[in-house]
RODO-2510 file (C-alpha; in nm, 4 decimals, decimal comma):
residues 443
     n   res          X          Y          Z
     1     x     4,3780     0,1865     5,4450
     2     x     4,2458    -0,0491     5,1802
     3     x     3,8822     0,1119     5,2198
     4     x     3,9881     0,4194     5,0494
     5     x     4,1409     0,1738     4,7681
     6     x     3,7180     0,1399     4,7013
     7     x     3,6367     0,5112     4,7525
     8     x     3,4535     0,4396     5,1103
     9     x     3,4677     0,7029     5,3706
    10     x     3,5722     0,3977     5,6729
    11     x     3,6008     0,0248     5,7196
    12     x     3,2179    -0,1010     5,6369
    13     x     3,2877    -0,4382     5,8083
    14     x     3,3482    -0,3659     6,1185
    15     x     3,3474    -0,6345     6,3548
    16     x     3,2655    -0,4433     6,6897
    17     x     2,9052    -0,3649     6,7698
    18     x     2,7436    -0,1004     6,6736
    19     x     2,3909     0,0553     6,6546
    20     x     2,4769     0,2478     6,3604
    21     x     2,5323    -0,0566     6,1718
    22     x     2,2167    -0,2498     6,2921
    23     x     2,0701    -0,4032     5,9645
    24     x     1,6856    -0,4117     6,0204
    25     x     1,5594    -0,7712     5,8965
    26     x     1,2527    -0,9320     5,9931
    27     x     1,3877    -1,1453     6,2524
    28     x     1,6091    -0,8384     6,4056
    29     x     1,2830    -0,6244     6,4152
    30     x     1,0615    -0,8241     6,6092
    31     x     1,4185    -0,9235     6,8420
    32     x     1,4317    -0,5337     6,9103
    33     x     1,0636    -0,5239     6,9307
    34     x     1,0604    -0,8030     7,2030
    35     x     1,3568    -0,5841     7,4095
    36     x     1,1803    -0,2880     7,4178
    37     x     0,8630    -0,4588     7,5448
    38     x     1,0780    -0,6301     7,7985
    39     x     1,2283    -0,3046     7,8955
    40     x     0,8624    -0,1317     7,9017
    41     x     0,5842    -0,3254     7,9880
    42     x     0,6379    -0,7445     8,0552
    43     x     0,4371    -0,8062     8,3574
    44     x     0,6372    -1,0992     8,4995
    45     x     0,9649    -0,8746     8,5058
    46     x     1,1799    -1,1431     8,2895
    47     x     1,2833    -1,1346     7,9594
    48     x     1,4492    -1,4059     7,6654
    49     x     1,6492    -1,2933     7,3778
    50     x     1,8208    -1,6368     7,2185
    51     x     2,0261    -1,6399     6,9168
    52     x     2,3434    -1,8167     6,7596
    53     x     2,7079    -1,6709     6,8013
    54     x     2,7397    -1,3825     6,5544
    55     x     2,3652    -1,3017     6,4212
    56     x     2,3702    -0,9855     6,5975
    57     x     2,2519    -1,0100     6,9532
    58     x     2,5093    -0,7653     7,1024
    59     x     2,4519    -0,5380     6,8165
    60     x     2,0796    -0,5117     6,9642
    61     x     2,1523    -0,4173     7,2967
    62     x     2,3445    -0,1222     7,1668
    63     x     2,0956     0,0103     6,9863
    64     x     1,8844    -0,0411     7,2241
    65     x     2,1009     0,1603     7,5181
    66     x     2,1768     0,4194     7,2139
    67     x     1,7831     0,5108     7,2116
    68     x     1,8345     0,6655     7,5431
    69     x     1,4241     0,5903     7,6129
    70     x     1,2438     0,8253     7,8385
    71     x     1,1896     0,6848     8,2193
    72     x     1,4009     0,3718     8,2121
    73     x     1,7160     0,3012     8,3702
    74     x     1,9459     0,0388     8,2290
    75     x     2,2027    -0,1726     8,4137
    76     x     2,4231    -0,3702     8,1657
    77     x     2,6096    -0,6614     8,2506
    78     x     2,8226    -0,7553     7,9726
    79     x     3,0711    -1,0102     8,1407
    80     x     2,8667    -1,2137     8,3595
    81     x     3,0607    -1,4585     8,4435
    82     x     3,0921    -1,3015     8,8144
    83     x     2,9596    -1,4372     9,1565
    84     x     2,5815    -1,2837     9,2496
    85     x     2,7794    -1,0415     9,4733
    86     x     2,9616    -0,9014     9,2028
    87     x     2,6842    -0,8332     8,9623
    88     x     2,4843    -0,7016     9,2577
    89     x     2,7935    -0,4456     9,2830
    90     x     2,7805    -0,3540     8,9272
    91     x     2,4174    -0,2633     8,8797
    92     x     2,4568    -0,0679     9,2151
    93     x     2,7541     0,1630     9,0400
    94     x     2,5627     0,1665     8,6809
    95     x     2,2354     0,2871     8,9049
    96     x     2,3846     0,5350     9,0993
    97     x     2,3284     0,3539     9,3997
    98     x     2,6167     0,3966     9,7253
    99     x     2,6933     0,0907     9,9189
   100     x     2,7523     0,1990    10,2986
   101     x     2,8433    -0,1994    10,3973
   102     x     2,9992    -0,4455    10,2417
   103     x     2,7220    -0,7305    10,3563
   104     x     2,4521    -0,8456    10,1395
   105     x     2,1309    -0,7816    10,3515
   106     x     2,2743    -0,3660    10,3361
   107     x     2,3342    -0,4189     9,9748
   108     x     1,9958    -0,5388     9,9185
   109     x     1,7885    -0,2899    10,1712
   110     x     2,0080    -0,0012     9,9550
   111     x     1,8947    -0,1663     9,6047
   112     x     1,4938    -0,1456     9,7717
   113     x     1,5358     0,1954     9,8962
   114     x     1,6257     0,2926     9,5649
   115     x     1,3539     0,1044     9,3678
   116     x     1,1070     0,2662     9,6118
   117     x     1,1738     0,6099     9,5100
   118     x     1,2029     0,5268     9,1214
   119     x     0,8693     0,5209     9,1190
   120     x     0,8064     0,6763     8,7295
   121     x     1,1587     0,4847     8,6121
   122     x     1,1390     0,1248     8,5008
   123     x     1,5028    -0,0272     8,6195
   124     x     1,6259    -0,3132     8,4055
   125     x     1,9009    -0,5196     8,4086
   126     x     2,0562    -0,6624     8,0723
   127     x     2,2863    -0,9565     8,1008
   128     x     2,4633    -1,0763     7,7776
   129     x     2,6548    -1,4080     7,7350
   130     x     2,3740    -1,5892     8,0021
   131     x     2,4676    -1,9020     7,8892
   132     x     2,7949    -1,8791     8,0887
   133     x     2,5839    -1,7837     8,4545
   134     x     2,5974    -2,0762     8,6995
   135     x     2,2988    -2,2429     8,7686
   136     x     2,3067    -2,0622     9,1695
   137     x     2,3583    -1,7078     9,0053
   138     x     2,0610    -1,7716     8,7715
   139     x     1,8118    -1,8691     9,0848
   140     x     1,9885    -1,5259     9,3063
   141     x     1,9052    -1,3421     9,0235
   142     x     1,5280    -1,4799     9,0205
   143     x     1,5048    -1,4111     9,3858
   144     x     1,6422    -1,0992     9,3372
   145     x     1,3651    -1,0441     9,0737
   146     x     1,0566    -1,1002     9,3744
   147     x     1,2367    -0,8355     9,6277
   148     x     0,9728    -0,6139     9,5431
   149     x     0,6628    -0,8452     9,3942
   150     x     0,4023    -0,5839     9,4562
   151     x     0,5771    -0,2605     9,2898
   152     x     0,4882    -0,1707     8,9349
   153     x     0,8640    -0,0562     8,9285
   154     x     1,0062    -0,3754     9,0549
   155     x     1,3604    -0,4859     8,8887
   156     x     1,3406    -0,6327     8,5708
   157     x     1,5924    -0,8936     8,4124
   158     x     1,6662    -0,9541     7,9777
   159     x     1,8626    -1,2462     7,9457
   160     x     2,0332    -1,2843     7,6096
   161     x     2,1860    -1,5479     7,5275
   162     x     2,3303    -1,8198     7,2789
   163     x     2,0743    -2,1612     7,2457
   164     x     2,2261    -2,3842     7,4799
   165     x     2,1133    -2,1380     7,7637
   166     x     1,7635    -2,2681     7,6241
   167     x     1,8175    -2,5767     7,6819
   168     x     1,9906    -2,5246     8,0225
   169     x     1,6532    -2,3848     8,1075
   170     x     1,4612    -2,7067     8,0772
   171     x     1,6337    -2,8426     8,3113
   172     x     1,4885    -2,9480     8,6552
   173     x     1,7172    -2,6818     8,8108
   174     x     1,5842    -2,3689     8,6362
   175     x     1,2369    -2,5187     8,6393
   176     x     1,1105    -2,1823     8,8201
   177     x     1,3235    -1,9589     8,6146
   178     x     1,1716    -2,1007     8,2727
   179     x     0,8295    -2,0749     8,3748
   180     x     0,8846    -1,7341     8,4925
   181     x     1,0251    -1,5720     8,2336
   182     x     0,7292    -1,4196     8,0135
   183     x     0,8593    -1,2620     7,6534
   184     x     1,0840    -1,4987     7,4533
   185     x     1,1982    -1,3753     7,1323
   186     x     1,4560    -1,5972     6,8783
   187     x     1,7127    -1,4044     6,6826
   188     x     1,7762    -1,6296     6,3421
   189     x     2,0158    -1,6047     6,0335
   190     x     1,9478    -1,3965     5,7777
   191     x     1,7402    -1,5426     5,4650
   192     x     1,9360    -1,5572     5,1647
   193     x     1,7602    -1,2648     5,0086
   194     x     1,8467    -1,0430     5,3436
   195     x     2,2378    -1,1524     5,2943
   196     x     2,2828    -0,8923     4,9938
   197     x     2,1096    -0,6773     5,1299
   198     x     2,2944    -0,6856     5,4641
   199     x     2,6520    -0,5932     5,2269
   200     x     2,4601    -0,3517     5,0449
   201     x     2,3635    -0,2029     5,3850
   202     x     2,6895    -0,1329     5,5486
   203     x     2,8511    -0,0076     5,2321
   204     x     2,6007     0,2556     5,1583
   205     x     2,7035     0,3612     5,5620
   206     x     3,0585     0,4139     5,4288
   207     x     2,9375     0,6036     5,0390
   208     x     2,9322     0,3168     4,8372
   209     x     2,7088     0,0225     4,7452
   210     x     2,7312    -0,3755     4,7000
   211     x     2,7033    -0,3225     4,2933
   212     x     3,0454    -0,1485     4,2678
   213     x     3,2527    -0,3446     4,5603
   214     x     3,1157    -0,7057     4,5048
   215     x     3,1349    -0,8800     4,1253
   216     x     2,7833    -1,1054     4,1216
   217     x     2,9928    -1,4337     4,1655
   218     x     3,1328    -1,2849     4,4447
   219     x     2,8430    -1,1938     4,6667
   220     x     2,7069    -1,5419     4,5590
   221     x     3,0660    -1,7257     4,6717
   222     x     3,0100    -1,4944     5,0553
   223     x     2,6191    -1,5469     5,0652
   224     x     2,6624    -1,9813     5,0218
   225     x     2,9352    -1,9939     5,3339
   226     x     2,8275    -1,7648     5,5111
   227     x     2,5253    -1,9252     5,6560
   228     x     2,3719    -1,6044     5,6612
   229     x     2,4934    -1,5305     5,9816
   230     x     2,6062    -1,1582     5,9694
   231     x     2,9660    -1,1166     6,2025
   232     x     3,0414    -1,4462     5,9117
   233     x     2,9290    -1,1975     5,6558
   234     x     3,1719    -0,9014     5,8001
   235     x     3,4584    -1,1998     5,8077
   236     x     3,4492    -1,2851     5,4084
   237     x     3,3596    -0,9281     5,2949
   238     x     3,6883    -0,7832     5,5143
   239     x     3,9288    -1,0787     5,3836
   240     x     3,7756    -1,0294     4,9957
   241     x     3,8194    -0,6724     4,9721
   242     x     4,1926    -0,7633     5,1040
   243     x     4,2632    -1,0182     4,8859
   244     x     4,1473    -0,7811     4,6263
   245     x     4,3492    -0,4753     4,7277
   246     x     4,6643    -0,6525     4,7345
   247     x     4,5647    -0,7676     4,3895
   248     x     4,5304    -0,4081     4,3130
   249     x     4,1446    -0,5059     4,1635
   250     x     3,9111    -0,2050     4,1647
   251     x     3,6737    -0,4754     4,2647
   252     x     3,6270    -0,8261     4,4352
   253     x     3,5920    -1,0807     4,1796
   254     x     3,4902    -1,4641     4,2796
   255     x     3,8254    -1,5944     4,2838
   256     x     3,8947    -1,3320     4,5815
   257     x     3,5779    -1,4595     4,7577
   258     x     3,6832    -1,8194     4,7084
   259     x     4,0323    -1,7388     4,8780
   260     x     3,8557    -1,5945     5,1571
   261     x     3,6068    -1,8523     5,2241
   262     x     3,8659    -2,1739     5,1992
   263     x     4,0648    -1,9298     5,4294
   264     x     3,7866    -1,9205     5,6899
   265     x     3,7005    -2,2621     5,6592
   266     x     4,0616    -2,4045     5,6827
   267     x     4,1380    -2,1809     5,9962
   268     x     3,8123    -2,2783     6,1519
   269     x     3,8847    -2,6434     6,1576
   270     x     4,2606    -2,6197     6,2609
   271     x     4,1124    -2,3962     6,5471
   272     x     3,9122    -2,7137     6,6472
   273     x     4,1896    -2,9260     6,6803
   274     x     4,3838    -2,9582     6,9851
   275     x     4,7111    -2,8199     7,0235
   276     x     5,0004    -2,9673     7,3051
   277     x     4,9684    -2,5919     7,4265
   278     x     4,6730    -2,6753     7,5800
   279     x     4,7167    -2,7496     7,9544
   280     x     4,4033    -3,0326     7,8822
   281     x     4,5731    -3,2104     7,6557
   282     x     4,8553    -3,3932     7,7694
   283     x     5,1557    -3,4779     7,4609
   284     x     5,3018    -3,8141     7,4858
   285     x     5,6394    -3,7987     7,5840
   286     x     5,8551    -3,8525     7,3122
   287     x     6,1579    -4,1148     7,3001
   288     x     6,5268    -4,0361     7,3087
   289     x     6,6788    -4,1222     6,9375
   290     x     6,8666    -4,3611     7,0491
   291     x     6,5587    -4,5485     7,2408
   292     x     6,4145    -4,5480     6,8835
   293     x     6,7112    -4,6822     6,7064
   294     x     6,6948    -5,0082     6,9731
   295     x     6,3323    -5,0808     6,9610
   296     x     6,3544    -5,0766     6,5416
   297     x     6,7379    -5,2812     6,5575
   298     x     6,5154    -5,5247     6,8418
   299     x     6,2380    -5,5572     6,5919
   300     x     6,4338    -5,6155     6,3194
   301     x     6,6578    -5,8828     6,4933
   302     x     6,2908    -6,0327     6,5978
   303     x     6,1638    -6,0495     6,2548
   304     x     6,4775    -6,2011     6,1242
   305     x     6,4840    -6,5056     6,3574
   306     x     6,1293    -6,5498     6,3098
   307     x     6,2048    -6,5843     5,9383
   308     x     6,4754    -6,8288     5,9289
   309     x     6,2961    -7,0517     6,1818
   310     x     6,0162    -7,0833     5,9274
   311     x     6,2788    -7,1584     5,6717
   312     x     6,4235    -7,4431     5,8475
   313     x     6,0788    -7,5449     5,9315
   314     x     5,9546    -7,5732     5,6142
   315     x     6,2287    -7,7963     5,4491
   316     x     6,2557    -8,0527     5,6912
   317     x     5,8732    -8,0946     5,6932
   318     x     5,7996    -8,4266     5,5272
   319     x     5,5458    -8,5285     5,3136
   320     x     5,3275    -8,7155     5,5589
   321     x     5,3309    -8,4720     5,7922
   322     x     5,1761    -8,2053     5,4586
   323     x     4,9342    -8,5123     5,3790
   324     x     4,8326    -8,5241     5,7471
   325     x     4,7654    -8,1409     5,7589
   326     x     4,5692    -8,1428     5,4365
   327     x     4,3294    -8,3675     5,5378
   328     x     4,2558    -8,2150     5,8777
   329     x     4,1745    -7,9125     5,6679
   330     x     4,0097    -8,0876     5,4062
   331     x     3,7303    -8,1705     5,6964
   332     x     3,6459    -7,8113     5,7705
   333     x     3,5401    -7,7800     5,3756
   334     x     3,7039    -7,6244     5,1393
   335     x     3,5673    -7,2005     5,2040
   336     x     3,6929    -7,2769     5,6057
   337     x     3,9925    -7,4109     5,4957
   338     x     4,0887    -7,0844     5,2716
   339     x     3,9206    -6,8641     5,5124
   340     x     4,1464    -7,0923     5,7643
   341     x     4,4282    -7,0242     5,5982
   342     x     4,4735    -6,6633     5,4807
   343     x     4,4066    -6,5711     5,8651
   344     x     4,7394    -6,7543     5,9665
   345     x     5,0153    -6,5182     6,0047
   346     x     5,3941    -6,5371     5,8664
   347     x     5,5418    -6,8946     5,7681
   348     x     5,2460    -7,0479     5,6689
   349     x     5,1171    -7,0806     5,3378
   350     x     4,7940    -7,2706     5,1685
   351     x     4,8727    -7,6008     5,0680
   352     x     4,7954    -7,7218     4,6879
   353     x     4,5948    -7,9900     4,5714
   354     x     4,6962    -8,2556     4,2944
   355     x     4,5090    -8,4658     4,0648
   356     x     4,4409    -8,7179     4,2510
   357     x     4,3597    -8,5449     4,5685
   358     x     4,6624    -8,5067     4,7651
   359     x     4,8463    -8,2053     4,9010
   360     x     5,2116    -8,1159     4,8096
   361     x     5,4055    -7,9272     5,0326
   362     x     5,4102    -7,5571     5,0284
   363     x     5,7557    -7,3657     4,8517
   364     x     5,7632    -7,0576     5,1137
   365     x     5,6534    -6,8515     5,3700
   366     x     5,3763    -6,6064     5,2743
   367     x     5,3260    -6,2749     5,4615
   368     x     4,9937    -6,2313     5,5189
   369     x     4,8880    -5,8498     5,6213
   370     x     4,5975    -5,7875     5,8389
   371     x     4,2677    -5,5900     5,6831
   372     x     4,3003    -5,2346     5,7620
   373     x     4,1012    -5,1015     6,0492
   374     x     3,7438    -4,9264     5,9823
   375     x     3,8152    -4,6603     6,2800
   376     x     3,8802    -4,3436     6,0166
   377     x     3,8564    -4,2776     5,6734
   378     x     4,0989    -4,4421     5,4352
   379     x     4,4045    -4,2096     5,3691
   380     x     4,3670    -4,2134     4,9970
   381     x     4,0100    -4,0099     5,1002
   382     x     4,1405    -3,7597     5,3284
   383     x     4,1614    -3,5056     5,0505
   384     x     4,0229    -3,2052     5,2667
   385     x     3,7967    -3,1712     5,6134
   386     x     3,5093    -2,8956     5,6452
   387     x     3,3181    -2,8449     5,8899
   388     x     2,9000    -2,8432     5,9151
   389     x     2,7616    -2,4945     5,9163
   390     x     2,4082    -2,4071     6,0638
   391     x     2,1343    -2,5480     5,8400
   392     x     2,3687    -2,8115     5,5992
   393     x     2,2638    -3,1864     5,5497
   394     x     2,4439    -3,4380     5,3842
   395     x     2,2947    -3,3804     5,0188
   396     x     2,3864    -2,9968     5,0560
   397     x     2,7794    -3,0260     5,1120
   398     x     2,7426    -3,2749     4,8103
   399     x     2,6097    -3,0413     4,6265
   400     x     2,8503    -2,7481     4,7809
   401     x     3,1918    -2,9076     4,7362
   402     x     3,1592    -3,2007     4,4805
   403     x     2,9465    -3,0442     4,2345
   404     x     2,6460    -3,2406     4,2865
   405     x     2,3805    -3,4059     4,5322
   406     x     2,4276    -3,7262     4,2833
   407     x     2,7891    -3,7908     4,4974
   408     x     2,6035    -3,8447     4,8516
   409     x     2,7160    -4,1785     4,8308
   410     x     3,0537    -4,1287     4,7833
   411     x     3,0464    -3,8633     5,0442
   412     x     2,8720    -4,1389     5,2848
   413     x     3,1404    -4,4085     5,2205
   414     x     3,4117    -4,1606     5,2859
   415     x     3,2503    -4,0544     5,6821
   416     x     3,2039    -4,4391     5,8076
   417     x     3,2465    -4,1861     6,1410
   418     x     2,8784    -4,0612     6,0899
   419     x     2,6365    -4,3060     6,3023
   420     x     2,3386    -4,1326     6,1501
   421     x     2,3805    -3,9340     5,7956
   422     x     2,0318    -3,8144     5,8338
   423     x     2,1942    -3,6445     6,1675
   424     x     2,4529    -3,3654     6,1458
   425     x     2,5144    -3,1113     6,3506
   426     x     2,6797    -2,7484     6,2892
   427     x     3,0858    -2,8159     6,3938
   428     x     3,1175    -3,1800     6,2756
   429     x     3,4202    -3,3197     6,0793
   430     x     3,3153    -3,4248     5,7426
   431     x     3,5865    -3,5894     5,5075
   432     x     3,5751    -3,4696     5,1155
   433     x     3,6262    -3,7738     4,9268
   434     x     3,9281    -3,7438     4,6398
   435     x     3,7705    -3,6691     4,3449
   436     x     3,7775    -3,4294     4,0010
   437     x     3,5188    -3,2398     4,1078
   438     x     3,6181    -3,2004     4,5163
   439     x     3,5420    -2,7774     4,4354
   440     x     3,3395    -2,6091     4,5728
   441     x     3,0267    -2,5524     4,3080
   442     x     2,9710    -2,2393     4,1560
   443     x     2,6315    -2,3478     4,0508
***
């Protein structure tokens, strides 16, 4: 395996949860702090953990069902996206608890017989991914909370969840949810100080250390797109130390970072787009050749005729009839008449003026093209997309990928798409305008 290529005793970016690998930074100590309160000793039986995909919420609830603490049962629900009868099942089986009938009243009366005699055991339910419950699962489960209102040992419920279950929660729906639920805690990135310290972290777990894995320029290269979110972290470390191992390099250097990164970032926005795999988006049938071959032989034909019949137009057009035309333009002023003119389409052509104020006739048709459309970027600027990360504004992917916040403008005139540039949000297209310096920095 390519760990042993660094002298590590396992993989030290493991992507699968893990309380052995739980990195303790401020914001993930006072996230475990507010679990174990939850679990312990929150009067109103309800509990908030929010956080973004990936900063380690998952990781949390392992460690916390690894510490085995005295007097509390734990029913965890890590697929929730289940009827109320289903997750009433599951925390029956994970509690020990026998269903005789398959009704809900029995299953109910069997979960309160069971919290009755618990008497020194707090019982808590953990349900990850609560973003995905349905709004009538989330009020079942608050019901389900008040079965036993007057019990110190009354069933307790941690949600944890990404932050659109936050918001959910404000809605008139969940109005008595939100106000029941007592401890909140937020689980946040990690600083930019925290991010070296993170990679430093789980390679000491595997006998080694950031220092001899990770060149400076490196850890800088992972620590600027990574956002500091930590399963981003394990992504970039993983695919340097790859890169570098098939490079046969004792130890990743920046270019190896830089792969990875525009690797991540490249398969993140082609992810994004939608494929004609997808059953919800429909492909366009597509036309038989030889369809296509007699629409472009009918356009051409089209064209053609069009062409000549300005031709023979033109030359028997005499010269009252150009004198006549001039001066009915000649009344709109001379700006309408050239604004008049260059919007008339093939066969036309502005007429001239002489000395002494009269038009000649025009020599030829003139194709005038129409102005191209303002719907996307020009071509010429579609050089590269990226996507926003957590935390970026306008001035920072500047900065990031043309070398300096002094190229905002260009960056502006090449997104048109942006209503507000003071108003990005993390998963939006942004267009790189072509340039010398389109690179990421390295500053």
């Amino acid at each position: 395996m390519y760990y042993q290529h660094f002298n590590l005793s396992g993989p030290p970016f493991q992507f699968t949860p893990s309380a052995e690998v739980l990195y303790p930074s401020k914001s993930h100590r006072e996230a475990l702090a507010a679990l174990e309160w939850g679990l312990l000793h929150e009067p109103s039986g309800l509990t908030l953990l929010i956080g973004e995909p990936g900063t380690g919420k998952t990781t949390l609830i392992s460690s916390v069902l690894a510490r085995h603490l005295e007097h509390v049962r734990i029913a965890y629900i890590a697929n929730p996206r289940l009827s109320f009868d289903e997750i009433l099942q599951i925390i029956a089986r994970q509690l020990g608890i026998a269903f005789n009938s398959p009704q809900r009243l029995a299953r109910l009366d069997a979960l309160d017989e069971y919290l009755s005699h618990a008497r020194n055991e707090r019982v808590t339910v953990i349900i990850d991914e609560a973003q995905v419950l349905p709004d009538r699962v989330l009020e079942e489960l608050r019901l389900l909370s008040n079965h036993t209102p007057m019990r110190p040992n009354s069933l307790r419920f941690i949600f944890v969840g990404q932050p659109e279950f936050l918001r959910r929660l404000e809605s008139s729906n969940l109005r008595q949810l939100n106000e029941r639920i007592g401890a909140r805690a937020m689980l946040s990135a990690l600083r930019p100080n925290e991010i070296q310290e993170y990679i430093d972290f789980r390679l000491r777990a595997r006998n080694g250390s950031a220092q001899e894995v990770f060149s400076s320029s490196a850890l800088k290269t992972i620590s600027d797109h990574s956002g500091g979110i930590p399963r981003r972290i394990n992504v970039l470390c993983h695919n340097a130390m790859l890169l570098a191992y098939t490079s046969d390099s004792k130890r990743v250097r920046g270019q190896h970072a830089k792969a990875a990164a525009a690797e991540y970032e490249d398969l993140f926005v082609t992810a994004t787009v939608p494929r004609p795999s997808d059953p919800s988006v429909q492909e366009k049938p597509r036309p038989r050749w030889w369809s296509a071959a007699a629409l472009a032989m009918l356009g051409a034909g089209v064209f053609g005729l069009t062409y000549l019949w300005s031709l023979n137009s033109y030359s028997h057009r005499d010269r009252r009839g150009s004198v006549a035309a001039s001066s009915a333009v000649a009344n709109l002023g001379r700006r309408g008449a050239d604004d008049s003119l260059g919007r008339m389409g093939s066969g036309s052509q502005p007429t001239k003026q002489s000395a002494n104020g009269t038009a000649s006739a025009p020599t030829g048709p003139v194709l005038v093209s129409e102005p191209p459309a303002k719907a996307s970027p020009p071509s010429q600027l579609r050089l590269r997309q990226i996507r926003v990360r957590l935390g970026d504004t306008v001035a920072e992917i500047a900065r990031r990928y043309l070398g300096s916040s002094q190229k905002l403008d260009e960056l502006i005139a090449a997104n048109p798409q942006l209503a507000n540039v003071d108003r990005i949000f993390p998963g939006d297209v942004i267009y790189l305008p072509q340039s010398d310096s389109s690179a990421p920095s390295e500053q």
